[in-house]
LUMROTOR-777908 format. One line per 4 residues: number of its first residue (from 0); their letters; for each residue z, x, y of C-alpha. Coordinates in steps of 0.1 Angstrom, whole numbers, plus 5000, padded with zeros to 4 digits. Each point is the difference from the previous one (the first is absolute). Example, Ala and Ser with C-alpha at 12.3 -4.5 7.8 and 13.67 -1.06 7.14 Angstrom:
2
0) AS) 5078 5123 4955; 4993 5014 5034 .
This chain:
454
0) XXXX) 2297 5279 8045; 4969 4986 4983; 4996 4964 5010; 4969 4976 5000 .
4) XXXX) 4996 4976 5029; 4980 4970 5002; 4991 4982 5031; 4975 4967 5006 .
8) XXXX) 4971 4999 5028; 5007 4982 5026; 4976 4971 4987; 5028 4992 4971 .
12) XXXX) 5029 4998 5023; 5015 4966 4994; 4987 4969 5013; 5026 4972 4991 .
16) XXXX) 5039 5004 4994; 5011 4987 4963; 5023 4972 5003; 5017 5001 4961 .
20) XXXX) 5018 4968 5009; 4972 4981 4991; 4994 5009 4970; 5036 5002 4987 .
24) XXXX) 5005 4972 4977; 5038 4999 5002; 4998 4997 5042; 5029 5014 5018 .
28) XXXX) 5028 4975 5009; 4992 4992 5040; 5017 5013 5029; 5026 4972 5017 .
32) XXXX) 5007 4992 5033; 5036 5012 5011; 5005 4967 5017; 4991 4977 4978 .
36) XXXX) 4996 5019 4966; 4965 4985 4994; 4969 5024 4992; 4983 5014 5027 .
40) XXXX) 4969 4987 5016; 4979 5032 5021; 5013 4980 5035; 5034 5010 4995 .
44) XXXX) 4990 5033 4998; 4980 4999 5031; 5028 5003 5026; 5008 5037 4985 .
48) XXXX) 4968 5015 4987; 4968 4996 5006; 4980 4967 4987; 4972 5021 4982 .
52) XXXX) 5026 5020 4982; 5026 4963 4991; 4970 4990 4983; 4991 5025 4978 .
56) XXXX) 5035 5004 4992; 5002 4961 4987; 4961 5004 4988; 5002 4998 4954 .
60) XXXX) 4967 4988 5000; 4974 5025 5011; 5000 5025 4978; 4980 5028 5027 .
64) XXXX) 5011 5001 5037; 4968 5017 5019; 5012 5029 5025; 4990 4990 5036 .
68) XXXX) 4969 5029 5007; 5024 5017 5028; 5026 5005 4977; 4974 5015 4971 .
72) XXXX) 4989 5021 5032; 5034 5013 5004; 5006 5008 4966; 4965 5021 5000 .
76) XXXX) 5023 5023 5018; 5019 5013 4969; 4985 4978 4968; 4994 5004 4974 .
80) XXXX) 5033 5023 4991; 4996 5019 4975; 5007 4997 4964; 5016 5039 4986 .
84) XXXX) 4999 5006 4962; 5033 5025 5001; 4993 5022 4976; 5024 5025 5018 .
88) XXXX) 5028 4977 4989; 4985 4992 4964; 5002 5037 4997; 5036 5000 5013 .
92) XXXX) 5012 4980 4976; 4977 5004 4973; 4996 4965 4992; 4967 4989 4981 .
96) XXXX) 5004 4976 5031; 4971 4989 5023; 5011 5002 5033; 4987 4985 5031 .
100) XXXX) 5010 4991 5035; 4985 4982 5028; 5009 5017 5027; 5013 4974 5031 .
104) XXXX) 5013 5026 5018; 4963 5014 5016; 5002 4973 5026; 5007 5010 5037 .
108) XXXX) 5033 4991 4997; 5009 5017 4970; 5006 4965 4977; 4990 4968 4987 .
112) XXXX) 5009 4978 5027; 4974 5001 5020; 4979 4976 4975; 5019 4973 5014 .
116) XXXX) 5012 5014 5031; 4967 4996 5014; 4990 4963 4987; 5034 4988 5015 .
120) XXXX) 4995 5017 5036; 4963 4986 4998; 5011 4965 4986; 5025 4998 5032 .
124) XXXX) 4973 5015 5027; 4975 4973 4986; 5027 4972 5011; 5004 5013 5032 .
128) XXXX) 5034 5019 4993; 5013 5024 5023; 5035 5012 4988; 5010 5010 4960 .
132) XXXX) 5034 5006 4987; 5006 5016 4966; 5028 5018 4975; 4999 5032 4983 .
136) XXXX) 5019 5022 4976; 4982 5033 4994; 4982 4998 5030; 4962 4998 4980 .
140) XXXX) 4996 4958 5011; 5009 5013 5035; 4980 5026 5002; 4966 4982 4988 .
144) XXXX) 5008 4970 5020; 5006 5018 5031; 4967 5016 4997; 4976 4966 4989 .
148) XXXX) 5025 4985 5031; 4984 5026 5022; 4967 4999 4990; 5001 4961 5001 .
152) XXXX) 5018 5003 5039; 5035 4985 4988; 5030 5004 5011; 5023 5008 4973 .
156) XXXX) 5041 4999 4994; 5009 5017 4966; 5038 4998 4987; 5004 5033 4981 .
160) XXXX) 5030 4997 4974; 5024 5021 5016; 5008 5026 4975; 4961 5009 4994 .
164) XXXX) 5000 4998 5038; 5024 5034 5001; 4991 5009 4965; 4962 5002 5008 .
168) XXXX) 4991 5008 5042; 4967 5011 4995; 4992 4964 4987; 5015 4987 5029 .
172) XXXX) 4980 5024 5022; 4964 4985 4982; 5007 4968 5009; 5011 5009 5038 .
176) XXXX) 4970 5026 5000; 4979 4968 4993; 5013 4978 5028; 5029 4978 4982 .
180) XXXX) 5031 4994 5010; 5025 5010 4973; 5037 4987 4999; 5030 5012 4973 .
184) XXXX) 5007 4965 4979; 5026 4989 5002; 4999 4998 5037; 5018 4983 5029 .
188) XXXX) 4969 4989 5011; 4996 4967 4977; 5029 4970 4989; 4992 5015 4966 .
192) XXXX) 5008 5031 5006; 5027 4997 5025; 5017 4979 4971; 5000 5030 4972 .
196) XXXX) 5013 5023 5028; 5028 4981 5005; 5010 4996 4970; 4989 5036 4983 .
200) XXXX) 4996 5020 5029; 4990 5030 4978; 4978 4984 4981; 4967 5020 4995 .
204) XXXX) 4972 4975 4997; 4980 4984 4970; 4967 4984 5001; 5018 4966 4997 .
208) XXXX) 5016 5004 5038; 4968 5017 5013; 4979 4971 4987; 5028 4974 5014 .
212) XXXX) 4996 5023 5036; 4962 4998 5000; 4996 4964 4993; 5026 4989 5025 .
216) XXXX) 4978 5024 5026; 4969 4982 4993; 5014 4963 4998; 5017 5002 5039 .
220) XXXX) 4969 5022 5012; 4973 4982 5018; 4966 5011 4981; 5013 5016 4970 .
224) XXXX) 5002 5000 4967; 5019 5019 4972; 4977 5021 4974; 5017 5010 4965 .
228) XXXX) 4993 5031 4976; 5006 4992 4972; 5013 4973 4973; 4979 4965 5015 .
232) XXXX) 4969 4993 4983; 4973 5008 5031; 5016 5032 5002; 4994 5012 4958 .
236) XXXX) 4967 4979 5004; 4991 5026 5026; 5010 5029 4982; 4976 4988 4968 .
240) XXXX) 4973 5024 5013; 5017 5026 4986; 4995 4988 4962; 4966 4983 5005 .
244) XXXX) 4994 5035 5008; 5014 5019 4974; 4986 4973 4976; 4964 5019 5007 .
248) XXXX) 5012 5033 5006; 5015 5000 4964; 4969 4989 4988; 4979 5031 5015 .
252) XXXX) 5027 5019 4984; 4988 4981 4966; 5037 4988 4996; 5021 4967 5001 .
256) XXXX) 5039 5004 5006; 5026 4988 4971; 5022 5006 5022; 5003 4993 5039 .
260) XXXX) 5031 5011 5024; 5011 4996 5033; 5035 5006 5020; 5015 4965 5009 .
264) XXXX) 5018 4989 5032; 4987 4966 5008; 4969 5006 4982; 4968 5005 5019 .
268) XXXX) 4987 5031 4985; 5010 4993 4965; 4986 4966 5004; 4970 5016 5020 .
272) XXXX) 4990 5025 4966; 5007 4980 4975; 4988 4966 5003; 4964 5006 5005 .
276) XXXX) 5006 5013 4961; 5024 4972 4990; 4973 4973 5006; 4984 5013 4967 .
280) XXXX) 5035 4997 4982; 4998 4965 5014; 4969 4993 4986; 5006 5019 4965 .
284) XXXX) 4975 5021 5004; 5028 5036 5003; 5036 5002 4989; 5009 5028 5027 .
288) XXXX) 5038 5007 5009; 5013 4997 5036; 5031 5019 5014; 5018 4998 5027 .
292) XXXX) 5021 5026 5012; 5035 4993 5018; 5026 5021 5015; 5032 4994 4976 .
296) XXXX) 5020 4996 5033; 4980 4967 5005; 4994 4989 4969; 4988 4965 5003 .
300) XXXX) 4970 5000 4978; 5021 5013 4971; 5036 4986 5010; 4994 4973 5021 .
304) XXXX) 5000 4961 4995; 4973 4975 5006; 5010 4979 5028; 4989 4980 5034 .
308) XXXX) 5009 5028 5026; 4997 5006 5039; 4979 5029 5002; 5017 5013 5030 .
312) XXXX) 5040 5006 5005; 5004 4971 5025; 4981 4976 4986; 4966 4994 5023 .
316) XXXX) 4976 5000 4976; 4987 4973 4971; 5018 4998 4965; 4985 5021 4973 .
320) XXXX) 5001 4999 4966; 5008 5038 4989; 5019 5019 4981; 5023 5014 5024 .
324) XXXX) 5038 5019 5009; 5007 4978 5025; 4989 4996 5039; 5034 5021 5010 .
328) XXXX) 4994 5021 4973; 5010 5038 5018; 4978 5029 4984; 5010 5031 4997 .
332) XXXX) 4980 5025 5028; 4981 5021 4972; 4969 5014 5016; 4971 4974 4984 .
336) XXXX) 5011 4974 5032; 4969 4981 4991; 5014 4992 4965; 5034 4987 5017 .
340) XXXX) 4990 4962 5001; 5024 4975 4979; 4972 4976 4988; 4966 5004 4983 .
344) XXXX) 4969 4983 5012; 4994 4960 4988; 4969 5015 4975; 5016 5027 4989 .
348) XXXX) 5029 4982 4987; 4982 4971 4983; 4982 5026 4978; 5031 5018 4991 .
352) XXXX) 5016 4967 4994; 4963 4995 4978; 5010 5034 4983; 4961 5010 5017 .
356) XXXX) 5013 5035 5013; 5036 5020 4995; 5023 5015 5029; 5019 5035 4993 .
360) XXXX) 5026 5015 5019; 4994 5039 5012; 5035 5017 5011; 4994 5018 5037 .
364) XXXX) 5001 5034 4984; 4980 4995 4971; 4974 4985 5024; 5000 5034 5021 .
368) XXXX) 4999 5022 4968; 4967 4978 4994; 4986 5008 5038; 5009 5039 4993 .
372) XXXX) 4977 4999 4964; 4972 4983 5023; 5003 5019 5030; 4995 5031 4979 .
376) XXXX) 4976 4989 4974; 4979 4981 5022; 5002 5015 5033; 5014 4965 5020 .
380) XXXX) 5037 4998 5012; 5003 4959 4998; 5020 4976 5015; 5035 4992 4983 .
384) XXXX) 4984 4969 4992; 4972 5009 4981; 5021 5028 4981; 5019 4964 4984 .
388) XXXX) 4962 4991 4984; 4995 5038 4993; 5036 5003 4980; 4988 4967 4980 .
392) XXXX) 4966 5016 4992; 5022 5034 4988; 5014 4977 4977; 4973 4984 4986 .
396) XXXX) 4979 5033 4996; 5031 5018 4983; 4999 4973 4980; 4969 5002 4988 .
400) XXXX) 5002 5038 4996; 5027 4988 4972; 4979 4973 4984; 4966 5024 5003 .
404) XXXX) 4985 4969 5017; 4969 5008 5023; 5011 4968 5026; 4978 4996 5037 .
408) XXXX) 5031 4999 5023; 4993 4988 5037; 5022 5001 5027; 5001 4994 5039 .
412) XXXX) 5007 5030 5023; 5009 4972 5026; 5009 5031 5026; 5003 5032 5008 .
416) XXXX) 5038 5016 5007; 4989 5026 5029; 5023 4983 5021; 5029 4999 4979 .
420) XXXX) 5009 5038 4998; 5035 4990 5013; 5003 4987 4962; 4983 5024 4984 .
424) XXXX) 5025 5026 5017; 5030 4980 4986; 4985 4997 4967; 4994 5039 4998 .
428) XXXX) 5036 5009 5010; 5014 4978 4979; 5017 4974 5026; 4984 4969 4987 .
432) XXXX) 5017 4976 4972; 4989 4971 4976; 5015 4968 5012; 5003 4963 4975 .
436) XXXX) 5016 4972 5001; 5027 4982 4976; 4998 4965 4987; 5026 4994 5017 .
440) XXXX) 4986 5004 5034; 4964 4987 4996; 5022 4967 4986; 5019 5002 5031 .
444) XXXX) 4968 4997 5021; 4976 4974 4977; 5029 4975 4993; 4997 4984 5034 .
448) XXXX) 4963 4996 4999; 4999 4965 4981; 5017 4980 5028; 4968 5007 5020 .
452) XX) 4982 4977 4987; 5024 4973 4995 .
């Protein structure tokens, strides 16, 4: 397993977070208030998250963000991750292919996360929070949070989509290892919850009712506030340390990507990797390709419409302009639960809408046969998640093993899967199954979504 790794000193460890809003020039549509349906100001963000984090997430001006120096200190910890050229898997597939990945999964809790994990629980502690509520699918968001929670001496609620809660303990036991409190979602514990179970009362979670769960938490809990993992703008704007690091890395390596890749839930990590290098599409200066990765059970990148959605299933939070399923769209419990979110981030979507990046859609098995190539050629079992960005990046190196073309293919290893072995055991026997969805039933679910906003 030959690989080359490069890794920056500590001196070039980012300094500022890249904001790409402000230097898009067709700007996102804004967010709108549920209420009244007009944009967004940061205030009416404040009573849920915290005010350093609203503003960042309204900010398309400032184009660099700088990292507050104890966050930078925490990130010392485990940055720079480093960037892999596989040549392990170039071999395996014996593509004229340039492969590299930056390996996320190197941090203490075995993912990407943690980038903005940390800023959140420090933004809170700075305004004098004391309590945090969050969702999570996988169990990777709960994970890092409950450890920058600790380390920032928060208390922390996390509603764990039900099915990953049975499907995935050991996640469950990080977080509760760590000091949080970790509840099954949907619970009897909130309205929004209570609600669901009522009406579905074997209904095994999605991130949409965990979200609704969390935010309902930290709106009638004195001192709190909710923190999100993915999909808002502060979140991907933390996660942009990734690419501004890669960016360099690739540059020891004497390289520049022509193609970048990245599974996609709600977008943080593909956002994160690649646009650091889009800014130089932006200004003309490249013409690199960006992919993201989707399960093809939750296929709103590649299937979805653009439309003003909640971005929970019981309609808490701010209107956002996204290509989406629906709010009570149900996905299917394949193993990737951090890919099993209805909606795409506000950024995200304006550049697919801008034709700035593609979305493809990996079936659940074809995702695993991906992780098994990797796991042998490179030595790394990764998460489901990440084995959606390394499918796409089989494709695109196969492809070029056709064409003859010598292409500098990047990807983001946004996890490791040593706590997903439950899956991997499924997929080896053979008990695991490709779900997708009809027309039919994704028009079921969108063709409600235009009274919304009326």
């Amino acid at each position: 397993m030959e690989q080359k790794r490069y890794l920056l000193p500590e001196s070039e460890i980012p300094t500022h977070w890249y904001n790409i809003v402000a230097e898009l020039k067709n700007k996102p549509l804004p967010p709108l208030n549920p209420q009244t349906k007009k944009p967004l100001s940061p205030e009416d963000l404040y009573p849920i998250f915290a005010k350093a984090v609203s503003q960042q997430e309204l900010d398309s001006t400032h184009a660099w963000i700088e990292i507050p120096e104890k966050v930078r200190e925490m990130y010392r910890n485990y940055r720079s991750t480093p960037l892999v050229r596989a040549y392990g898997l170039e071999k395996a597939l014996g593509t004229p292919a340039h492969i590299y990945f930056k390996n996320e999964s190197v941090s203490p809790v075995g993912s990407h996360k943690l980038n903005s994990a940390i800023a959140q629980a420090y933004y809170c502690k700075q305004e004098g929070i004391t309590n945090i509520t969050t969702e999570t699918g996988a169990g990777q968001w709960g994970a890092a949070l409950s450890y920058a929670a600790k380390a920032f001496d928060l208390e922390l609620a996390v509603y764990m989509v039900k099915v990953s809660y049975h499907q995935k303990p050991y996640r469950r036991s990080i977080m509760q290892t760590y000091g949080a409190q970790v509840i099954a979602s949907p619970s009897m514990s909130t309205k929004a919850g209570r609600k669901i179970l009522t009406e579905h009362p074997n209904y095994q979670g999605s991130l949409g009712t965990a979200i609704s769960e969390a935010v309902e938490l930290a709106m009638s809990t004195p001192n709190c506030k909710y923190t999100l993992g993915s999909v808002l703008n502060h979140v991907t704007l933390h996660q942009t340390v990734i690419g501004q690091e890669a960016e360099k890395q690739m540059a020891l390596a004497g390289e520049y990507p022509d193609i970048v890749i990245a599974c996609f839930g709600g977008g943080s990590n593909f956002g994160g990797i690649s646009f650091p290098f889009m800014r130089h599409n932006i200004s003309g200066e490249k013409n690199t390709r960006f992919i993201a990765a989707e399960p093809s059970s939750c296929p709103k990148l590649t299937r979805g419409v653009f439309q003003y959605d909640f971005g929970d299933e019981a309609g808490y939070t701010p209107l956002l302009p996204m290509f989406t399923l629906g709010h009570n769209f149900a996905p299917a419990n394949i193993h990737a639960g951090g890919l099993r979110y209805h909606g795409a981030g506000v950024i995200v979507s304006q550049l697919l809408k801008d034709k700035m990046m593609e979305g493809v859609d990996i079936p659940q098995l074809e995702a695993f046969d991906a992780a098994k190539i990797f796991a042998e050629s490179e030595g790394i079992i990764p998460a489901p998640e990440s084995s959606h960005a390394i499918a796409a990046t089989i494709r695109e190196a196969l492809k070029c093993k056709e064409t003859g073309e010598e292409k500098v293919i990047l990807f983001c290893l946004s996890g490791h899967g040593l706590i997903d072995m439950t899956a991997y055991e499924q997929y080896l026997a053979g008990d695991l199954m490709n779900y997708s969805l009809s027309d039919e039933e994704i028009e079921k679910n969108v063709s409600e979504l235009e009274k919304i906003i009326k």
